[in-house]
TILO-75840 format. One record per residue (C-alpha): y, z, x; residue in three letters. Coordinates in steps of 0.1 Angstrom, whole numbers, plus 5000, padded with zeros to 4 digits. Layout:
<sites>
SITE    Y    Z    X code
SITE    Y    Z    X  ALA
...
</sites>
This chain:
<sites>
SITE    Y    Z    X code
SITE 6524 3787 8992  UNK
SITE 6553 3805 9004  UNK
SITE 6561 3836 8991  UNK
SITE 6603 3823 8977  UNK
SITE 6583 3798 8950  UNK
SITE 6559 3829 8938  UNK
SITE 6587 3849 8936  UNK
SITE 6626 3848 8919  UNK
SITE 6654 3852 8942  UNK
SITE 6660 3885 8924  UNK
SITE 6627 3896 8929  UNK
SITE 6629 3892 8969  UNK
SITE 6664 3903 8974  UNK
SITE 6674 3928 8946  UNK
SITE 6671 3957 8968  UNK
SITE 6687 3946 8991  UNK
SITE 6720 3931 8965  UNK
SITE 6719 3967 8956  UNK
SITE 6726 3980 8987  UNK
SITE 6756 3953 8992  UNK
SITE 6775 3960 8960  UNK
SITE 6774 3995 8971  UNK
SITE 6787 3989 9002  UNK
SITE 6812 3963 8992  UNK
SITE 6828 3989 8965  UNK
SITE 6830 4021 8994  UNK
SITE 6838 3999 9023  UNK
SITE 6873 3987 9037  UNK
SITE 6882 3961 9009  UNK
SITE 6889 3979 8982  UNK
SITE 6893 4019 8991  UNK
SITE 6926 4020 9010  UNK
SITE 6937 3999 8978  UNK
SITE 6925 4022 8955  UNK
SITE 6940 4055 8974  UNK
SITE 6973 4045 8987  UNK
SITE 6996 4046 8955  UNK
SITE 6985 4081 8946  UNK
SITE 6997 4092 8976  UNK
SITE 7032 4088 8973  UNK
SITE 7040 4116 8952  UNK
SITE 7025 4141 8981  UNK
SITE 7039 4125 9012  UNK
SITE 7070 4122 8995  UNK
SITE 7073 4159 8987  UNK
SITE 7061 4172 9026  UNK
SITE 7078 4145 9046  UNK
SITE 7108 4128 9024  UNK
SITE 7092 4095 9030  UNK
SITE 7101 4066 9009  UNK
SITE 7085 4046 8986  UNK
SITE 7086 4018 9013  UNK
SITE 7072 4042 9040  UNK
SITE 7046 4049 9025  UNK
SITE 7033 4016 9017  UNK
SITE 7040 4001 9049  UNK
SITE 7000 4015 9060  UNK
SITE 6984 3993 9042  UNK
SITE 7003 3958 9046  UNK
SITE 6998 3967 9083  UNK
SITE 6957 3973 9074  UNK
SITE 6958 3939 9056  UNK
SITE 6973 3922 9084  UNK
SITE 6948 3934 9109  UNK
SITE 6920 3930 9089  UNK
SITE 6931 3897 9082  UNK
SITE 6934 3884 9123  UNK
SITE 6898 3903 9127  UNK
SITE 6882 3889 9098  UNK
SITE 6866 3858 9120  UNK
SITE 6858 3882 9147  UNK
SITE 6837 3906 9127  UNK
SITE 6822 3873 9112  UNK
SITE 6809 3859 9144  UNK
SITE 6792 3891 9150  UNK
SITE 6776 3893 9119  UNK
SITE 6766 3856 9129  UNK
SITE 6755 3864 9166  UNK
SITE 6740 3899 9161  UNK
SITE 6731 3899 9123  UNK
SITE 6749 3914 9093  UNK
SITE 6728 3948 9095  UNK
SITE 6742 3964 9122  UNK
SITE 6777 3949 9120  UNK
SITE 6783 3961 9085  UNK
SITE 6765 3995 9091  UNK
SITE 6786 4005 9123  UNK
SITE 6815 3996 9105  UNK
SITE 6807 4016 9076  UNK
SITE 6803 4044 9101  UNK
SITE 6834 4038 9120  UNK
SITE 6854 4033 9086  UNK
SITE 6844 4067 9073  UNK
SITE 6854 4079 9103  UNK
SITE 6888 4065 9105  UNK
SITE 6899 4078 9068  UNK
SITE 6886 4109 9073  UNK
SITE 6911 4108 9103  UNK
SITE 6940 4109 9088  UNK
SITE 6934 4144 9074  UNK
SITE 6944 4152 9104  UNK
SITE 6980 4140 9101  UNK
SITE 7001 4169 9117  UNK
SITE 7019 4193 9092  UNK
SITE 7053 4183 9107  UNK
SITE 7088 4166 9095  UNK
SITE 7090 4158 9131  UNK
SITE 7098 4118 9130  UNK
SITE 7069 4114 9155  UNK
SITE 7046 4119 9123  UNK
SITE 7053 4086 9106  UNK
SITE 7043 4068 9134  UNK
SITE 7012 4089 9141  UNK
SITE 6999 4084 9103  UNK
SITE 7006 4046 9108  UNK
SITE 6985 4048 9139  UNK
SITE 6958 4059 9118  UNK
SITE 6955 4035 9094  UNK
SITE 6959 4010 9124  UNK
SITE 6928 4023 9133  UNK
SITE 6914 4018 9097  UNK
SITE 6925 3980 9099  UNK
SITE 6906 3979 9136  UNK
SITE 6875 3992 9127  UNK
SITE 6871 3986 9091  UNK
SITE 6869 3949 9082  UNK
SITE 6828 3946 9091  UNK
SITE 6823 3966 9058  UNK
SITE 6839 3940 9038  UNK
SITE 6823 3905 9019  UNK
SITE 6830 3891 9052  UNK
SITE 6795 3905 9058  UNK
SITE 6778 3911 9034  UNK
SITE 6780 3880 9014  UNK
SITE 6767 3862 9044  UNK
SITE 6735 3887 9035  UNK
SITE 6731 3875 9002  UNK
SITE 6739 3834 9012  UNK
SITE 6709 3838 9029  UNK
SITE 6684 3853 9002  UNK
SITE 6701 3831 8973  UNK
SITE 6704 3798 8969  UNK
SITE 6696 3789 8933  UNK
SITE 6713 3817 8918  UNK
SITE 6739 3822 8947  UNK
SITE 6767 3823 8925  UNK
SITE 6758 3847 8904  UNK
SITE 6743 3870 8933  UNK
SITE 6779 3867 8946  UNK
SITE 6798 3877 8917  UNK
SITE 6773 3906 8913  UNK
SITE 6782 3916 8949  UNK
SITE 6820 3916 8941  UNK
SITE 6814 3936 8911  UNK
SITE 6814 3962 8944  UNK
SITE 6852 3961 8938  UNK
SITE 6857 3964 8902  UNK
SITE 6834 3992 8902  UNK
SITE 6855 4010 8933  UNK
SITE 6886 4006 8911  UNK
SITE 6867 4023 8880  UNK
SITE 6861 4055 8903  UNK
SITE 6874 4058 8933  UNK
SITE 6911 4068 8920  UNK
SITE 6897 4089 8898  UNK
SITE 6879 4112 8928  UNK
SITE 6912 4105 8946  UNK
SITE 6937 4122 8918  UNK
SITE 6909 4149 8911  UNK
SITE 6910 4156 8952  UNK
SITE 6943 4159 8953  UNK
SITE 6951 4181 8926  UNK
SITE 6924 4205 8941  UNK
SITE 6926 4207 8976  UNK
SITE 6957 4185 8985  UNK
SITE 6959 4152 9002  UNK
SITE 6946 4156 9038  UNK
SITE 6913 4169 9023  UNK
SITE 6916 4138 8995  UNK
SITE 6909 4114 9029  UNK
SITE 6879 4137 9035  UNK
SITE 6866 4134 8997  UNK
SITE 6869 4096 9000  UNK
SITE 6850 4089 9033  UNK
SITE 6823 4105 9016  UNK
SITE 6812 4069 8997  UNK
SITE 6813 4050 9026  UNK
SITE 6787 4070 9041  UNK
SITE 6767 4070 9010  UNK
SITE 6770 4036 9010  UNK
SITE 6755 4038 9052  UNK
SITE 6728 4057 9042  UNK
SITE 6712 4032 9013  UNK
SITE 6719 4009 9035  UNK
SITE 6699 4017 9063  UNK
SITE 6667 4015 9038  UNK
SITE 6677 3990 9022  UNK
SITE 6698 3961 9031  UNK
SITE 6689 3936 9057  UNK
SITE 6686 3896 9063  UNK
SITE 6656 3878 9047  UNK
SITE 6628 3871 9075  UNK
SITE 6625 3831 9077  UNK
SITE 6596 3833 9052  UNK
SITE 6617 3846 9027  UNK
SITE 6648 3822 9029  UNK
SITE 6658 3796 9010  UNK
SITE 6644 3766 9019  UNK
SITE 6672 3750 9012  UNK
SITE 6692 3767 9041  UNK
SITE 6671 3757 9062  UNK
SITE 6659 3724 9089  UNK
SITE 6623 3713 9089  UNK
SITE 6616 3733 9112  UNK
SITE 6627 3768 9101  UNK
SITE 6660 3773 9115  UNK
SITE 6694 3775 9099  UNK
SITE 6716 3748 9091  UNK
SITE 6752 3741 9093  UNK
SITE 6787 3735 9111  UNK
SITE 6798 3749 9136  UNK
SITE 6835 3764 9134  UNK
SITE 6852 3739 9153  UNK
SITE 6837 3711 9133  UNK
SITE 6848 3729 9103  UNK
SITE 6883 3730 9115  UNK
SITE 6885 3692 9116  UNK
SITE 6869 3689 9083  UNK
SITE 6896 3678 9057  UNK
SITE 6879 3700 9034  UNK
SITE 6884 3734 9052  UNK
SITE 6919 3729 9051  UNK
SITE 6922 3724 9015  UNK
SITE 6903 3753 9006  UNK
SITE 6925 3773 9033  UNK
SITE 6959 3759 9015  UNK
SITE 6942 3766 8983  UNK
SITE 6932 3805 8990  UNK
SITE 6967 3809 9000  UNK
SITE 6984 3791 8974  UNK
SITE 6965 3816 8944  UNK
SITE 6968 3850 8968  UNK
SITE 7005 3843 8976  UNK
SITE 7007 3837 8937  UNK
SITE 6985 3865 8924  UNK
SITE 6993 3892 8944  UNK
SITE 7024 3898 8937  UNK
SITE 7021 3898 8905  UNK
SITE 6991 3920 8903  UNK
SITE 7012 3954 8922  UNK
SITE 7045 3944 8901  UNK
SITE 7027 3943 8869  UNK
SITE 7038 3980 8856  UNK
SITE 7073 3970 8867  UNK
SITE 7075 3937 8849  UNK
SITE 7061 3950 8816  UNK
SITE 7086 3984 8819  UNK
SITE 7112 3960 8821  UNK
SITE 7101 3942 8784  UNK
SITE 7097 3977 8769  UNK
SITE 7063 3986 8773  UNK
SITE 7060 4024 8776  UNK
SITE 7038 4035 8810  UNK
SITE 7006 4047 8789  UNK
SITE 7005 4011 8775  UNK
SITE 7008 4000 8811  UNK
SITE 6982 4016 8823  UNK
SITE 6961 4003 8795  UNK
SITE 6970 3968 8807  UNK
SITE 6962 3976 8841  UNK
SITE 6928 3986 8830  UNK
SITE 6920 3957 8809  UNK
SITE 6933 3935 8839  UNK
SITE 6903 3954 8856  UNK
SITE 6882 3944 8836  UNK
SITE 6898 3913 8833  UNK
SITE 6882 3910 8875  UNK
SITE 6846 3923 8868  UNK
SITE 6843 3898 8839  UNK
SITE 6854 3867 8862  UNK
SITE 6831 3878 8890  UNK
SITE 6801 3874 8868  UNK
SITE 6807 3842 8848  UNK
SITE 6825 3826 8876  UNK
SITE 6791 3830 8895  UNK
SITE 6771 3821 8865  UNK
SITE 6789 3786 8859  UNK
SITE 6788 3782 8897  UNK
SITE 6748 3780 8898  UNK
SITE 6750 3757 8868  UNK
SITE 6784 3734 8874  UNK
SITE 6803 3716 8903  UNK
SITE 6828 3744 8910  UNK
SITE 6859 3721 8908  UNK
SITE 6850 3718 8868  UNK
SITE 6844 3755 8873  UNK
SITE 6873 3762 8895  UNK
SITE 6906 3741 8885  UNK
SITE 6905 3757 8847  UNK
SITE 6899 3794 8860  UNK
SITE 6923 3795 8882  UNK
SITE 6949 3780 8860  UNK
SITE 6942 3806 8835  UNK
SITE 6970 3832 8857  UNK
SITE 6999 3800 8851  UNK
SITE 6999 3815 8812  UNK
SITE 6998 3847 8822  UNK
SITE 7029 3843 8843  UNK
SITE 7041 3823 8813  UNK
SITE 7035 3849 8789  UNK
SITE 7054 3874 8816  UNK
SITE 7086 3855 8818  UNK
SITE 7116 3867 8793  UNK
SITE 7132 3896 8781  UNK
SITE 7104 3911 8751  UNK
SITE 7066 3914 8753  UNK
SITE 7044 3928 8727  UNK
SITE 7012 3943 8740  UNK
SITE 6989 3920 8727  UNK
SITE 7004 3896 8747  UNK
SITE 7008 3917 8774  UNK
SITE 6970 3923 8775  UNK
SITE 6960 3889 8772  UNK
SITE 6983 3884 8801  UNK
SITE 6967 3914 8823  UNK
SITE 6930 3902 8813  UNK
SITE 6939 3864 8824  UNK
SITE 6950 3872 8855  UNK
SITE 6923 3896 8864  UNK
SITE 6898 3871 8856  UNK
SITE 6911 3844 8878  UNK
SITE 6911 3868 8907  UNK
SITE 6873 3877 8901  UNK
SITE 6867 3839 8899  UNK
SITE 6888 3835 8934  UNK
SITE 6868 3864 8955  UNK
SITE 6834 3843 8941  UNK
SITE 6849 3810 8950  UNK
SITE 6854 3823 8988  UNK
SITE 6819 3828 8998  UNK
SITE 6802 3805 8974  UNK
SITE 6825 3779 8987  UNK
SITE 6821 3790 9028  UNK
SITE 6784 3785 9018  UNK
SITE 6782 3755 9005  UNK
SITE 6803 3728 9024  UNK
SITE 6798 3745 9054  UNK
SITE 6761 3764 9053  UNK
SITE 6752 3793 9065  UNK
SITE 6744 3788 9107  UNK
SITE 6782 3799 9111  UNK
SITE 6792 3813 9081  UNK
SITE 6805 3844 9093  UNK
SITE 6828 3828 9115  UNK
SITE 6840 3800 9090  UNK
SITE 6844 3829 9061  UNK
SITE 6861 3851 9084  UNK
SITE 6891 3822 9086  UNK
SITE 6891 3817 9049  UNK
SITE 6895 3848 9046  UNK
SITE 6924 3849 9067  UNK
SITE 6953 3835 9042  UNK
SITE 6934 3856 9013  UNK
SITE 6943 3888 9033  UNK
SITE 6976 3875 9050  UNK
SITE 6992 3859 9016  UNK
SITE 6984 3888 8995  UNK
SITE 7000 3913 9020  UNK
SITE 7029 3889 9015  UNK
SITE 7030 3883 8982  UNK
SITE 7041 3917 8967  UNK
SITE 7073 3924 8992  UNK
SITE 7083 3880 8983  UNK
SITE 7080 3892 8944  UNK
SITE 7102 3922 8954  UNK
SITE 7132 3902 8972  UNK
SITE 7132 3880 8944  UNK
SITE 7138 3907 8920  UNK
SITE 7164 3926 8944  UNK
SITE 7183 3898 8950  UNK
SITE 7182 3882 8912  UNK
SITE 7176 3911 8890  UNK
SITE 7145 3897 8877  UNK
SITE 7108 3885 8884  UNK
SITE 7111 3854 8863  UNK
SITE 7122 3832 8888  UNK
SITE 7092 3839 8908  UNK
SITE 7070 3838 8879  UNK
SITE 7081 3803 8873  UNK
SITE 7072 3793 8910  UNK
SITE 7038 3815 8911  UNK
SITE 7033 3792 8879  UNK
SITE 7030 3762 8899  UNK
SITE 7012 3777 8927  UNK
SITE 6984 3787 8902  UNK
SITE 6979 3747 8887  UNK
SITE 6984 3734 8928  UNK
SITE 6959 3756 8940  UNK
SITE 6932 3754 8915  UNK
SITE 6935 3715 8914  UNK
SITE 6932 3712 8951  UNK
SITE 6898 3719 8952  UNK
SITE 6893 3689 8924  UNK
SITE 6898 3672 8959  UNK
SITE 6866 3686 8978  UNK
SITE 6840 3662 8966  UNK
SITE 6799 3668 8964  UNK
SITE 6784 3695 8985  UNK
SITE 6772 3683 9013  UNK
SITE 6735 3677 9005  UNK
SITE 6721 3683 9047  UNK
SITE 6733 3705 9073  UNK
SITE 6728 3698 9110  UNK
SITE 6708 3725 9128  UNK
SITE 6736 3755 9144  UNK
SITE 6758 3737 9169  UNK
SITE 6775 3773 9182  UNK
SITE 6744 3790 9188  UNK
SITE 6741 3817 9164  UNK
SITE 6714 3841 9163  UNK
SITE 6689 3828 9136  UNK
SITE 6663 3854 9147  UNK
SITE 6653 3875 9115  UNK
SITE 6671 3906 9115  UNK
SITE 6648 3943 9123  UNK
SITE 6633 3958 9097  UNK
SITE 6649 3991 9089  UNK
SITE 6633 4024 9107  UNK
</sites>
């Protein structure tokens, strides 16, 4: 009998889920996210930067991670998802730590040379994202996939529980050169689990499901994907809810300053809008092993349309305000699952690094956007309601688009690309 009916999915591949959500929380997703806005108040005070300055690093590391995102997922495809996401946890670490070494000059040259380093970031980092790792887990869960997914984005929420706490802490004690330092410290952590402990399922220990009759992997290729009706709705979809979402999420304190909530009280919003995220990951996932996910999808991600709702005016009491924060969290937790469960299942898994990797594409691109198109609108207006009104109706579009995707696919033709579907080497 083989060994995946002896033994639950969690039993065969909870090790190695371990080892994901730890390197999805200290790899390139969520880390320069998590470390950026505490540096303004340094570079401000050595350099005279502005505010814009300093945030142009990481719209430029979205934008590059978001062009590379199909490359690293072909690798992971070609070679496997071990050594892509490892070196790239190596080469990450090493790329933050570099930009310690930022020169201790108000020469103008400097700017650029700290941009160049978090170029670098953007280069080198993206192969320590879900764009690997979640094709990892697609491949030891089929039954419970969902919920192995949202438990692998928890990686994320958890990142944004601790990592800006080490960063304040670093840079009240040894400044913010040594912060990058302090930070590049979890990503290698997160190498050295795992290289014990993360790796692909040998073809004994793969979903059947995944798999032709004769033990290799099924699914479309990438260029049969991009004539599939289907990819394109989900790709429209993605950036319909980022371009939405993301503004709103980084404007949040400056919306709910502007209705009279004091900063303490926003920060508590922005915390329960946290776990507003981590809660969405998990039942998103849950509901997605047991429900089509457009019943699952269309009324999760039209939770954010009262959120904005609840946004719009001149008053806001916190209650509301937290109900507010906690929806719109949740819908983004339920949109990171929908990604990869999605990639996964109209598509399979024979490509799935590539196919992800363009999906993930308007995710990264659209919510780079989305916070400076929330900004214009309030320069040039005075207010965020007008774009609150559209982001509204880009919530309801979005989430009912995938209403439109039909069954999964029940068969998968055998790889078309070529993909290595050789089981990946055991760790030393």
């Amino acid at each position: 009998m083989n060994s995946k009916t002896q033994k639950g999915e969690f039993s065969l591949g909870g090790t190695v889920l371990f080892a994901g959500v730890l390197g999805v929380a200290c790899g390139a997703s969520p880390i320069p996210y998590n470390v950026i806005g505490f540096t303004a108040e340094p570079l401000t005070a050595e350099f005279g930067w502005s505010q814009t300055q300093i945030l142009v690093p990481i719209t430029l590391f979205g934008v590059i991670a978001s062009f590379l995102a199909p490359v690293f997922g072909w690798m992971a495809d070609r070679f496997g998802v071990r050594p892509v996401a490892l070196w790239s946890l190596f080469a990450f670490a090493l790329a933050f730590a570099a930009i310690s070494l930022t020169p201790a000059s108000d020469d103008p040259s400097t700017l650029y040379i700290y941009y160049g380093f978090w170029v670098v970031v953007g280069l080198v980092g993206i192969g320590s994202t879900p764009v690997t790792w979640s094709r990892a887990i697609n491949l030891w869960f089929f039954k419970h996939r969902g919920l192995a997914l949202g438990i692998l984005l928890m990686g994320t929420s958890l990142a944004a529980m601790v990592i800006p706490q080490v960063a304040v802490w670093a840079i009240d004690n040894f400044g913010w050169r040594q912060m990058f330092l302090v930070i590049a410290v979890f990503p290698i952590t997160a190498l050295i689990v795992g290289y014990f402990l993360f790796r692909e399922p040998r073809p004994e220990e793969r979903p059947k499901a995944i798999e032709s009759a004769s033990g290799k992997l099924t699914g479309v290729g990438l260029g049969t994907a991009l004539k599939d009706y289907r990819f394109w709705v989900i790709w429209l979809s993605i950036a319909l809810i980022a371009a939405s979402f993301g503004g709103a999420f980084i404007n949040m304190p400056r919306m709910l300053g502007l209705r009279g909530i004091d900063p303490q009280t926003q920060a508590t919003v922005m915390g329960i809008l946290g776990i507003g995220i981590f809660s969405g990951r998990l039942i998103t996932g849950a509901l997605l092993d047991r429900f089509w996910q457009g019943f699952v999808a269309f009324p999760l991600l039209c939770l954010p349309a009262i959120s904005a709702w609840l946004l719009i005016g001149d008053s806001i009491t916190f209650p509301l305000a937290a109900i507010a924060g906690f929806l719109l969290g949740f819908a983004a937790g339920a949109e990171s699952d929908l990604i990869a469960y999605l990639t996964g299942r109209y598509f399979g898994m024979a490509n799935y690094g590539k196919i992800y990797g363009m999906l993930y594409m308007p995710f990264g691109l659209f919510s780079a956007a989305s916070p400076l198109l929330y900004a214009q609108v309030f320069d040039r207006t005075g207010s965020f309601d007008p774009i609150l009104t559209v982001a509204m109706g880009g919530f309801v579009i979005g989430g009912g688009l995938l209403l439109f995707l039909g069954r999964y696919p029940e068969t998968f033709p055998e790889a078309e690309e070529g993909p290595s579907t050789e089981p990946a080497a055991e760790p030393a």
